[in-house]
DSSP file (Angstrom, degrees, kcal/mol; ACC not computed):
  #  RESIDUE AA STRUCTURE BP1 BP2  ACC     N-H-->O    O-->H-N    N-H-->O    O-->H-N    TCO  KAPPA ALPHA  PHI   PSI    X-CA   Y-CA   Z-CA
    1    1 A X              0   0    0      0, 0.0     2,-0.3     0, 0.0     0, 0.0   0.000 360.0 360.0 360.0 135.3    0.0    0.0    0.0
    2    2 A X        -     0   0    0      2,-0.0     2,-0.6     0, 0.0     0, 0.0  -0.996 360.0-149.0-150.4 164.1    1.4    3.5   -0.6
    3    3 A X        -     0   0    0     -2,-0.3     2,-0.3     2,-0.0     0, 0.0  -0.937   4.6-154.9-140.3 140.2    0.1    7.0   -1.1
    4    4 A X        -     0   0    0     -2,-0.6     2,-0.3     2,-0.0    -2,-0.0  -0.857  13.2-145.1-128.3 149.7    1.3    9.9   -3.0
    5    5 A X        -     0   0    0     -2,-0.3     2,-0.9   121,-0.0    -2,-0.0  -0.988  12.7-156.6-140.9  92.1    0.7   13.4   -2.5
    6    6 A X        +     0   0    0     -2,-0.3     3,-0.2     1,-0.1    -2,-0.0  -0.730  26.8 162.5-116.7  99.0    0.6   14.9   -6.2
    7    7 A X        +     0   0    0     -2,-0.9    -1,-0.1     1,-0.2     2,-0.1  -0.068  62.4  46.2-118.6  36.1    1.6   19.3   -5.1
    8    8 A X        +     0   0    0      2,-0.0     2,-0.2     0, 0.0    -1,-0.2  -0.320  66.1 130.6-173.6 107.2    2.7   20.5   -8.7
    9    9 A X        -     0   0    0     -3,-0.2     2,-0.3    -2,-0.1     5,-0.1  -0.842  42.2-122.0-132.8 169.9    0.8   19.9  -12.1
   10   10 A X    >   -     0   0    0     -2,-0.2     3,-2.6    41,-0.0    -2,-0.0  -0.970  24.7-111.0-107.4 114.2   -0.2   22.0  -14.8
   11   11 A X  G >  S+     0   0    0      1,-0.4     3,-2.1    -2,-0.3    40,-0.0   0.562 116.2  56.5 -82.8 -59.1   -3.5   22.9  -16.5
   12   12 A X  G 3  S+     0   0    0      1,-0.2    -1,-0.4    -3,-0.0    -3,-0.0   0.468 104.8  45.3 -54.9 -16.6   -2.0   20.9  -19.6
   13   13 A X  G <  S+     0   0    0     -3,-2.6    -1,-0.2     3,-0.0    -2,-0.2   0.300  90.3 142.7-139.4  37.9   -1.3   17.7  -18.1
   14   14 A X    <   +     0   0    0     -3,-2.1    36,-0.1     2,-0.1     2,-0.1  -0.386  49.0  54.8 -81.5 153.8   -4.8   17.2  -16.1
   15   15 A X  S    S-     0   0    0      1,-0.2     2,-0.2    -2,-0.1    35,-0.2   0.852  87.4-139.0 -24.5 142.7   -6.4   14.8  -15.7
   16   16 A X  E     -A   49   0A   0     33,-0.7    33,-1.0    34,-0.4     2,-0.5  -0.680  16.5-148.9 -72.5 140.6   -3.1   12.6  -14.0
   17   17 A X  E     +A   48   0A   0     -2,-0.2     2,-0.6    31,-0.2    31,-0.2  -0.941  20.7 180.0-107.4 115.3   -3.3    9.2  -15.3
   18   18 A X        +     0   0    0     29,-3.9     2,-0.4    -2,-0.5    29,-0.2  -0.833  15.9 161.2-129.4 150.9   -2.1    6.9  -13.0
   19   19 A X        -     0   0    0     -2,-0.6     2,-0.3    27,-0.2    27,-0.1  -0.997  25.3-142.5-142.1 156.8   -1.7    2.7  -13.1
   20   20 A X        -     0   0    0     -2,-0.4    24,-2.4    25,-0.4     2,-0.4  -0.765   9.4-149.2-115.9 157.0    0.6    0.7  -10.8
   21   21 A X  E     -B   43   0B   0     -2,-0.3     2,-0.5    22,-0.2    22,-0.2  -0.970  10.0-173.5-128.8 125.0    2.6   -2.3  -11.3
   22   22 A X  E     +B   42   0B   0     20,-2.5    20,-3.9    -2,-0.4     2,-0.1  -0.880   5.5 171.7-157.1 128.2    3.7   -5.0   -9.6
   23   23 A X        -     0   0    0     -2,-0.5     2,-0.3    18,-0.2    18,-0.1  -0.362  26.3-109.8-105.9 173.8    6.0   -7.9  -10.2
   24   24 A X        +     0   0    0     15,-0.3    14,-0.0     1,-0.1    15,-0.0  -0.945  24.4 172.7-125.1 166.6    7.7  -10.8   -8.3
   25   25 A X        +     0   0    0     -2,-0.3     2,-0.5     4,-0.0    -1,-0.1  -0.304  45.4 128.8-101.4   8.8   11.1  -11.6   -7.2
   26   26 A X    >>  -     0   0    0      1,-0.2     3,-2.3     2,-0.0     4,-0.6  -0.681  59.7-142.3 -97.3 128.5    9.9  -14.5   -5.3
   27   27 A X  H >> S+     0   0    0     -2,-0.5     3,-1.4     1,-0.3     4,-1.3   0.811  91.9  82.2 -62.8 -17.1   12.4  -17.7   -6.6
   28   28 A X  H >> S+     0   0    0      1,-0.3     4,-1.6     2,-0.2     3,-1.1   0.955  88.1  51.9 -31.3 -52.5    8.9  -19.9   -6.3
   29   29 A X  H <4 S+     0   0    0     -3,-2.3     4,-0.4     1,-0.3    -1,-0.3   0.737 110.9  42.4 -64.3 -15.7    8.0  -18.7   -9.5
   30   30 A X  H << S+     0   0    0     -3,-1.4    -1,-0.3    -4,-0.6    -2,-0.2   0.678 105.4  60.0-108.0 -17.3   10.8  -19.4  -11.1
   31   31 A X  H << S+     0   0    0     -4,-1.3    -2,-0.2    -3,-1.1    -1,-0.2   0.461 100.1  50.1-116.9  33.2   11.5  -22.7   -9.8
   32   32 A X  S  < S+     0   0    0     -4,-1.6     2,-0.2    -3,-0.1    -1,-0.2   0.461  86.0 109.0-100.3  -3.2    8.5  -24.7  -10.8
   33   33 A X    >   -     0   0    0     -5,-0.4     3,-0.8    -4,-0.4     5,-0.0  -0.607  68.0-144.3 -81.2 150.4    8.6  -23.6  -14.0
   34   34 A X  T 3  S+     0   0    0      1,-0.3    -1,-0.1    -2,-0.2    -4,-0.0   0.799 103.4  26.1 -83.4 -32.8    9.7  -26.0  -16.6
   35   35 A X  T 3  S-     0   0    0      2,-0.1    -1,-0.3    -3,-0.0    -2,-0.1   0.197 115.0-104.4-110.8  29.0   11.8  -23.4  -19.0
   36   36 A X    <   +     0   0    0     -3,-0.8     2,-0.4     1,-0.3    -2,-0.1   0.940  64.0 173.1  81.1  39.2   12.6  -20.9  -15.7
   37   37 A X        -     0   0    0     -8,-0.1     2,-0.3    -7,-0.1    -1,-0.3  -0.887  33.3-117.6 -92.7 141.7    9.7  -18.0  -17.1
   38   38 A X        -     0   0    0     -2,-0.4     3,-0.1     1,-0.1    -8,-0.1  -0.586  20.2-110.3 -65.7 131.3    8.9  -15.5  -15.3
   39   39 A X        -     0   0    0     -2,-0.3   -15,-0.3     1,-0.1    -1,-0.1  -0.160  53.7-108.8 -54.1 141.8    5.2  -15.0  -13.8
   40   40 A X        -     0   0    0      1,-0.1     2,-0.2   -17,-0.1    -1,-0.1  -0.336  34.9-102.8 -77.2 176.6    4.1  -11.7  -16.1
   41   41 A X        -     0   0    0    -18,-0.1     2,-0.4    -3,-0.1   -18,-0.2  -0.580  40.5-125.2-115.8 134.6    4.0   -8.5  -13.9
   42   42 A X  E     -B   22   0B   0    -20,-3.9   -20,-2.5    -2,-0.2     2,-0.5  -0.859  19.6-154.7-101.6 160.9   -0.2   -7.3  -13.0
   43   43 A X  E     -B   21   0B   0     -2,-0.4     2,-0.3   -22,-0.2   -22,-0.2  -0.795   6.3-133.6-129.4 142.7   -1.2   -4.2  -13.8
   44   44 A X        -     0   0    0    -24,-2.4     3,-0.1    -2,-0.5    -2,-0.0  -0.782  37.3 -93.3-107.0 153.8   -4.0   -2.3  -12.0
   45   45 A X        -     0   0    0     -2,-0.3   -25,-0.4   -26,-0.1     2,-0.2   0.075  57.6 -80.6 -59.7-159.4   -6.7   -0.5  -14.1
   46   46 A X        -     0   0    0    -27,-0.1     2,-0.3    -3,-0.1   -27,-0.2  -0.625  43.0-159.8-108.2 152.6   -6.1    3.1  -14.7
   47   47 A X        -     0   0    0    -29,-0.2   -29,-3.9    -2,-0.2     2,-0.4  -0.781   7.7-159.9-132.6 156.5   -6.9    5.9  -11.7
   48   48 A X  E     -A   17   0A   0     -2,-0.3     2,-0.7   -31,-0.2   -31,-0.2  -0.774   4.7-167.2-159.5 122.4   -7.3    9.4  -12.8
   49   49 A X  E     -A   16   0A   0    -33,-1.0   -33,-0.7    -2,-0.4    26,-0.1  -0.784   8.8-144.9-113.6 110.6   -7.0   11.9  -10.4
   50   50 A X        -     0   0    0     -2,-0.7   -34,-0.4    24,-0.2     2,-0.3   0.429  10.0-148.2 -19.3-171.0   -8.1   15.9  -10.9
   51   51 A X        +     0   0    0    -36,-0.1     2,-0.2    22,-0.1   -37,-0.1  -0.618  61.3  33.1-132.7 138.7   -6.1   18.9   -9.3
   52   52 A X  S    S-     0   0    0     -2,-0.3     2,-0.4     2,-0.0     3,-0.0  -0.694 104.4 -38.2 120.4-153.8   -7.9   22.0   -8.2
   53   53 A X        -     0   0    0     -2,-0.2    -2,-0.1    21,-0.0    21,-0.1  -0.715  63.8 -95.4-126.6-178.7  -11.0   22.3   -7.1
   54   54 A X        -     0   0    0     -2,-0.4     2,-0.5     1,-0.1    19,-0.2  -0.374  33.0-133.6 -76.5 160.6  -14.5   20.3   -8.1
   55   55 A X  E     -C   72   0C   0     17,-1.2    17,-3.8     2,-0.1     2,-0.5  -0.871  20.1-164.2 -97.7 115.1  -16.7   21.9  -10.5
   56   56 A X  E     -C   71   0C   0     -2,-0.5     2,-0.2    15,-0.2    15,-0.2  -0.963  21.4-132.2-123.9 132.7  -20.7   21.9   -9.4
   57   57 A X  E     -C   70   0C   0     13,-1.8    13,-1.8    -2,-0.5     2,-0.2  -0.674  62.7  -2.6 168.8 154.5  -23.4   22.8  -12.2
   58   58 A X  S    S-     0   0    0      2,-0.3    -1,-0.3    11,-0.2     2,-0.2   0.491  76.8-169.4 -76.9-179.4  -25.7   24.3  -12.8
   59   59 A X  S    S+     0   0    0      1,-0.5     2,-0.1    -2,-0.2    77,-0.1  -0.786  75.9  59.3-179.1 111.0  -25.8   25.8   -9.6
   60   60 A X  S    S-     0   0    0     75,-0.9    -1,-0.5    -2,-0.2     2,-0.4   0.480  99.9-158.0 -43.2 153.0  -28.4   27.4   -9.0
   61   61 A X  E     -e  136   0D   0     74,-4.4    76,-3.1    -2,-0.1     2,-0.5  -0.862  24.9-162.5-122.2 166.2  -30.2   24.0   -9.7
   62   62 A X  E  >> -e  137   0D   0     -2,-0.4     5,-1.4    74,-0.2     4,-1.3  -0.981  12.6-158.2-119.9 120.7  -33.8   22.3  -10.7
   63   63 A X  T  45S+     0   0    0     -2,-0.5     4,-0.3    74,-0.5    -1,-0.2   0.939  88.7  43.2 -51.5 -61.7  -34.7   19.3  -10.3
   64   64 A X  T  45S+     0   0    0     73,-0.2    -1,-0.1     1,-0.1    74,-0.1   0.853 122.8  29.4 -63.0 -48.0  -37.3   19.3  -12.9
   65   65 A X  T  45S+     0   0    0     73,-0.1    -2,-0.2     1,-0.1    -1,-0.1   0.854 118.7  43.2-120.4   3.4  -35.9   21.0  -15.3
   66   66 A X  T  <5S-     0   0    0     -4,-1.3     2,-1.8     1,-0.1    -3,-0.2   0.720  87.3-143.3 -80.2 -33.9  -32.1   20.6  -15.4
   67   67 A X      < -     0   0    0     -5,-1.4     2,-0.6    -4,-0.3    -1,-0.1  -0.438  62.7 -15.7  99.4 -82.3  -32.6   16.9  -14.8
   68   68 A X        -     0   0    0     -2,-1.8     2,-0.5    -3,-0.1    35,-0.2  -0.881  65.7 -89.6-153.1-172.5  -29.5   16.9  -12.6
   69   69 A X  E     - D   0 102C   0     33,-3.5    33,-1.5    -2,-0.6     2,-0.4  -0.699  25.9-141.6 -85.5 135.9  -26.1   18.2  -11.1
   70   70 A X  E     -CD  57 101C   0    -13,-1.8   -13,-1.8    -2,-0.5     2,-0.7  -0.746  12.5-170.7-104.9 162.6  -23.2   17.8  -12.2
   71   71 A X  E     +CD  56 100C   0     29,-2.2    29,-1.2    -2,-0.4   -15,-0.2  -0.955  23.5 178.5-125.2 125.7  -19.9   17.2   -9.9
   72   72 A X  E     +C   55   0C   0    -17,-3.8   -17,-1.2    -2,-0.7    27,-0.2  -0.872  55.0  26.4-121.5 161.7  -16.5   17.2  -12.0
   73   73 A X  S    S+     0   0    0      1,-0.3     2,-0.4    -2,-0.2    -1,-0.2   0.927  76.1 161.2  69.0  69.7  -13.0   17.0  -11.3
   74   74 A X        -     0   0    0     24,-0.4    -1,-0.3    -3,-0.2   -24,-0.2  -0.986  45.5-112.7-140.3 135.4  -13.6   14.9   -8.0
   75   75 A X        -     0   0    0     -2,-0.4     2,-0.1     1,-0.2    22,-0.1  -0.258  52.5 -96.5 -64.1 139.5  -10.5   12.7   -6.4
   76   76 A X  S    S+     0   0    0      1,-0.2    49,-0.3    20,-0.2    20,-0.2  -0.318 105.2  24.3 -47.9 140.0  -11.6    8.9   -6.9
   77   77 A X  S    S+     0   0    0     18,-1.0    47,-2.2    20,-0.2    48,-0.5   0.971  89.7 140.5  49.4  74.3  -13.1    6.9   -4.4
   78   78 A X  E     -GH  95 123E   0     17,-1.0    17,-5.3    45,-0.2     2,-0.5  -0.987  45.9-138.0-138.7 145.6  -14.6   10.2   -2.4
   79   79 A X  E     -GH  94 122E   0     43,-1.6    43,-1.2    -2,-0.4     2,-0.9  -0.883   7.4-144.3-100.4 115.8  -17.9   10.1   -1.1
   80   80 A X  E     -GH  93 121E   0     13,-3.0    13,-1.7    -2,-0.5     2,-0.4  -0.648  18.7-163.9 -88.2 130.3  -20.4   13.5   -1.6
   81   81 A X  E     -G   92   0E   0     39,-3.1    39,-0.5    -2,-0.9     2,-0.4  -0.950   4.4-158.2-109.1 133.2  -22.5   13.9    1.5
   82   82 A X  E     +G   91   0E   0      9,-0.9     9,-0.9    -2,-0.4     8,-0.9  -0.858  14.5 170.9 -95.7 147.2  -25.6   16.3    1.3
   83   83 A X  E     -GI  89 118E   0     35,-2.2    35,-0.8    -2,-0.4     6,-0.2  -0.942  29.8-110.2-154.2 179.1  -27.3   17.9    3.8
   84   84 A X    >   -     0   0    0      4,-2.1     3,-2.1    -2,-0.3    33,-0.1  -0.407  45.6 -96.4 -99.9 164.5  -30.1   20.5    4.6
   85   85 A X  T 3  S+     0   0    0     31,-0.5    32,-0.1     1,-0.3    -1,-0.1   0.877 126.2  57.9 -52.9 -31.2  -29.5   24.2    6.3
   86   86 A X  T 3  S-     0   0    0      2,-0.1    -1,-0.3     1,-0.0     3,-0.1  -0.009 124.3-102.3-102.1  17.8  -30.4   22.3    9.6
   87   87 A X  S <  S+     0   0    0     -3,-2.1     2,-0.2     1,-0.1    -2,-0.2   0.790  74.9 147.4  89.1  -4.3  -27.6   19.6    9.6
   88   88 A X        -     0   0    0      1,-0.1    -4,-2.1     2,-0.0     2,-0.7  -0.685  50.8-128.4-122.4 127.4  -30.6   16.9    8.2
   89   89 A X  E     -G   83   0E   0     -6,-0.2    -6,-0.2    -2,-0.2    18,-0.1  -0.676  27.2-173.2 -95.0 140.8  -28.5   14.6    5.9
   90   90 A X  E     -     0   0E   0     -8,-0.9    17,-1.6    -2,-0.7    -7,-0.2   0.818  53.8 -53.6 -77.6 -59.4  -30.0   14.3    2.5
   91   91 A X  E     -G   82   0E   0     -9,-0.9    -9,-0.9    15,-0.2     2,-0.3  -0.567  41.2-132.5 158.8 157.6  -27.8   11.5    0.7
   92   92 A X  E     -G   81   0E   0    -11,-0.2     2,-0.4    -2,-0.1   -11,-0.2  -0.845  15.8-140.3-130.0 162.1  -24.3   10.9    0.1
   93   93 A X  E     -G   80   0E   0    -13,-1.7   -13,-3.0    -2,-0.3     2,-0.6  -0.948  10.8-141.1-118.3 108.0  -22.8    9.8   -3.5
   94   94 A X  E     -G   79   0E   0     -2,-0.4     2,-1.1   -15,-0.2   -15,-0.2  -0.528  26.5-153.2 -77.5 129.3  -20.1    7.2   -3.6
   95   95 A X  E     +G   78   0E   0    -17,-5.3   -18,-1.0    -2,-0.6   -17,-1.0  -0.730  26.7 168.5 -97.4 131.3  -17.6    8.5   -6.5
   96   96 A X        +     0   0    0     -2,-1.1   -20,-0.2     3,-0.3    -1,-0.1   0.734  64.9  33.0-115.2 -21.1  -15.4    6.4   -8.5
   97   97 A X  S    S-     0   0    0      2,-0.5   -20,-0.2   -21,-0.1   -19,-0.1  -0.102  99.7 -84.9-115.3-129.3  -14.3    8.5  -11.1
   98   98 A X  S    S+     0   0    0     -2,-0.1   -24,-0.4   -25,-0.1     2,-0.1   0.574 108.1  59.6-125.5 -28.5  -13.5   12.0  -11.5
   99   99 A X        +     0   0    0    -27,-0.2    -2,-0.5   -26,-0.2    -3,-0.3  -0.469  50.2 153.2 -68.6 156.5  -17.5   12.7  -12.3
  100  100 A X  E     -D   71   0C   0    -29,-1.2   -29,-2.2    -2,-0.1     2,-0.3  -0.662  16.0-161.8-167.8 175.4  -20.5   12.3  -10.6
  101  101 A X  E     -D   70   0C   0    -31,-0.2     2,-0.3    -2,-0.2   -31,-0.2  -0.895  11.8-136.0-145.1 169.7  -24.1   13.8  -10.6
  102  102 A X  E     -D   69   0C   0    -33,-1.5   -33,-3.5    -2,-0.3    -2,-0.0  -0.912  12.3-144.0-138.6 153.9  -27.2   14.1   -8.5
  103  103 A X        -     0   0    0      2,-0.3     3,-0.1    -2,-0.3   -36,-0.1   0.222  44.9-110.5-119.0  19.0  -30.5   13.7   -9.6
  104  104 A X  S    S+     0   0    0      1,-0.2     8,-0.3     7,-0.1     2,-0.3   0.971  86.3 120.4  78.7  57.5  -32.1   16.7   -6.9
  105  105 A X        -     0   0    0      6,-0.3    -2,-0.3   -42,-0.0    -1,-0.2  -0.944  59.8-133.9 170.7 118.7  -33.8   13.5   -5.1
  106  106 A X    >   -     0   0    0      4,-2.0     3,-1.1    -2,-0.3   -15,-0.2   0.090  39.1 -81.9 -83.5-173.1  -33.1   12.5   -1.3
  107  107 A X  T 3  S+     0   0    0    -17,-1.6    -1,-0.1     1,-0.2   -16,-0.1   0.577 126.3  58.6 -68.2   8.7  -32.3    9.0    0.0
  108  108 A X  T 3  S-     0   0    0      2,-0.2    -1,-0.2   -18,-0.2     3,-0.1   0.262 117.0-106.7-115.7 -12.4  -35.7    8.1    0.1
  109  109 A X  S <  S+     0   0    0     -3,-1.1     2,-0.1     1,-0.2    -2,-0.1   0.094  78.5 122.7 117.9 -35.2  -36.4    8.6   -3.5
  110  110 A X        -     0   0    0      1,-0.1    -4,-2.0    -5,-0.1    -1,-0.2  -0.517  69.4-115.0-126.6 129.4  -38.4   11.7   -3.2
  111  111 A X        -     0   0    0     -6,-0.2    -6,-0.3    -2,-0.1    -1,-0.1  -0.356  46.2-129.2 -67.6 121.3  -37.4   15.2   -5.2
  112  112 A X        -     0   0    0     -8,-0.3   -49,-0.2     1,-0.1     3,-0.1  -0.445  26.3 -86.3 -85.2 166.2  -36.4   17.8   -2.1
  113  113 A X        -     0   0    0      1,-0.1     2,-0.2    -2,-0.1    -1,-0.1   0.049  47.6 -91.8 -48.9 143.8  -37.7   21.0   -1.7
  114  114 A X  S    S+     0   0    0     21,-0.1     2,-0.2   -52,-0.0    23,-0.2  -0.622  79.9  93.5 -79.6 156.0  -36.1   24.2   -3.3
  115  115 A X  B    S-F  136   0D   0     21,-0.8    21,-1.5    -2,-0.2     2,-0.2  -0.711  80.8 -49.0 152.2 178.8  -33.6   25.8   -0.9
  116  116 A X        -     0   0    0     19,-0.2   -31,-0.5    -2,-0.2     2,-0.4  -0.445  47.7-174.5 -72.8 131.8  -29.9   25.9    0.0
  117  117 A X        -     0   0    0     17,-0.2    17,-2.2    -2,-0.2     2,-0.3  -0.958  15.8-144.7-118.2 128.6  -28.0   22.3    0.5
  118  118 A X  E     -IJ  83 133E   0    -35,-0.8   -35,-2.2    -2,-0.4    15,-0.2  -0.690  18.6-159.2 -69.6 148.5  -24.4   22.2    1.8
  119  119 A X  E     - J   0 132E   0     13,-2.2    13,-0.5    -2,-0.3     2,-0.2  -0.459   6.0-159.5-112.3-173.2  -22.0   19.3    0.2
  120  120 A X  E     - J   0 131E   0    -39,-0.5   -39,-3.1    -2,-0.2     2,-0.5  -0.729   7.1-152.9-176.3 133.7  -19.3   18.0    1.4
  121  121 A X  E     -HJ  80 130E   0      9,-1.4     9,-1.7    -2,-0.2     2,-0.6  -0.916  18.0-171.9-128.1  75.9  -16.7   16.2   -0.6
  122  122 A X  E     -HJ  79 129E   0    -43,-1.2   -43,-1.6    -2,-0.5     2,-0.6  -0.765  18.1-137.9-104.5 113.7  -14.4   13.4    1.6
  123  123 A X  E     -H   78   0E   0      5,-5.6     5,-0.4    -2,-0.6   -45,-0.2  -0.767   6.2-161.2 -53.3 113.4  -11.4   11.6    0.3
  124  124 A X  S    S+     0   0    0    -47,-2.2    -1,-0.2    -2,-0.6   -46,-0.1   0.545  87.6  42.7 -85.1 -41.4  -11.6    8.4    1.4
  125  125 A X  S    S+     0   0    0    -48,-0.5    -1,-0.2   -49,-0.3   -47,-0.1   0.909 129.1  25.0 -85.1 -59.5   -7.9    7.9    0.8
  126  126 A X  S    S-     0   0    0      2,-0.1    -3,-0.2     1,-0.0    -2,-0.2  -0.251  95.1-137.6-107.1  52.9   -6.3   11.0    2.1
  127  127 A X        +     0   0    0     -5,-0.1     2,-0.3     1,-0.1    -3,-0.2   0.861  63.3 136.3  11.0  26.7   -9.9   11.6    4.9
  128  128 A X        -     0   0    0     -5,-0.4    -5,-5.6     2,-0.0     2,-0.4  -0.775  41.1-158.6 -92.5 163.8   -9.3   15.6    3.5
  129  129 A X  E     -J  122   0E   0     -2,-0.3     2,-0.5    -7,-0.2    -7,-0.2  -0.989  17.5-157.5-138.0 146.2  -12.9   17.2    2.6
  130  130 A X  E     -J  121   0E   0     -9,-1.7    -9,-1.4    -2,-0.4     2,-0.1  -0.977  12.7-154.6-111.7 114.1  -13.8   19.8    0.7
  131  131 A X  E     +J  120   0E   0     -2,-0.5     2,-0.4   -11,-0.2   -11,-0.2  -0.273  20.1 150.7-122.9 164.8  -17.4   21.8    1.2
  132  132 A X  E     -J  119   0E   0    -13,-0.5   -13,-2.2    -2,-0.1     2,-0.4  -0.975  33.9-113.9 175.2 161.8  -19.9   24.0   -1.1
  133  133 A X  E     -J  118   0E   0     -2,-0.4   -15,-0.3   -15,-0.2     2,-0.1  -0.944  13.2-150.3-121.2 143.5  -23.7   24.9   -1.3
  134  134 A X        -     0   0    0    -17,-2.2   -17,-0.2    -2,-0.4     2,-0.2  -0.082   7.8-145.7 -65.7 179.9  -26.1   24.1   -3.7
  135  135 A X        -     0   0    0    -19,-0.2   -74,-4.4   -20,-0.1   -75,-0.9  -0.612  19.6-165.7-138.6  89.5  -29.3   26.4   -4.5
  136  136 A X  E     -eF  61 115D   0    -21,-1.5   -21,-0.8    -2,-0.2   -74,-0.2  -0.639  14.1-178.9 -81.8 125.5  -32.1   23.9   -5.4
  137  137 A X  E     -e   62   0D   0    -76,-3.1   -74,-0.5    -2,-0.4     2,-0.2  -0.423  21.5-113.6-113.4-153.0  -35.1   25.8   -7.1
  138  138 A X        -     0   0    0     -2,-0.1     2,-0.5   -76,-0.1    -1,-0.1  -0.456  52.2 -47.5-130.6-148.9  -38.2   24.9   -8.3
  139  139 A X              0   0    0      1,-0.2    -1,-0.0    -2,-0.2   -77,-0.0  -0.722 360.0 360.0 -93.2 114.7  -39.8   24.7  -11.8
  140  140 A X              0   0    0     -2,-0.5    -1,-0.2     0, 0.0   -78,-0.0   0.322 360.0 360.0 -63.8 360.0  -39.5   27.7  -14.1
């Protein structure tokens, strides 16, 4: 396990692409095999991680007629937590890529009410979070 802490990139060579790699040195492999090959090296899928900060829109939003929000540039494997002016949590969004969107609709199913939502944005990996408001209206 390791973690890396990525503190100078450039506009031009965003998104970071990243995949890891990982071979063996362990002599097993090498001596039950009948011509002394080496086990091939695994590769993990591809991660791609943002810099800067997430991108929410539209914002203000409608549920009815924008359809939904979108959330961009958001670290992998981050959860978005919603909540109400009063603390009352709303529903949270597991991310896995660098997107994700919300469909103005609580955990319950049911399209909430226009007003102001706070977010919240937690890395999962490195526990920092990152915060923002919504402005949910209603139908034009």
């Amino acid at each position: 396990s390791f973690t890396v802490e990525i503190t100078d990139a450039t506009p031009d060579k965003l998104p970071i692409i990243n995949n890891a790699f990982v071979d063996y040195t362990d002599g097993h492999y090498f001596q039950g095999s009948p011509h002394g090959e080496r086990h091939p090296p695994i590769m993990s899928n591809a991660s791609f991680y943002p810099i800067g900060k997430p991108a929410v829109y539209p914002n203000p939003f409608s549920p009815i007629n924008d359809g939904v929000v979108k959330f961009d540039n958001i670290v992998p494997n981050s959860v978005i937590s919603l909540y109400t002016l009063s603390g009352e949590h709303v529903r949270s969004i597991r991310v896995d890529f660098i997107r994700a969107q919300w469909d103005g609709r609580n955990r319950y199913g049911y399209v909430v009410s226009p007003g102001l939502y706070y977010f919240t944005i937690r890395n999962l990996t490195s526990n920092q979070v990152q915060r923002g408001k919504i402005f949910v209206v209603g139908a034009k």
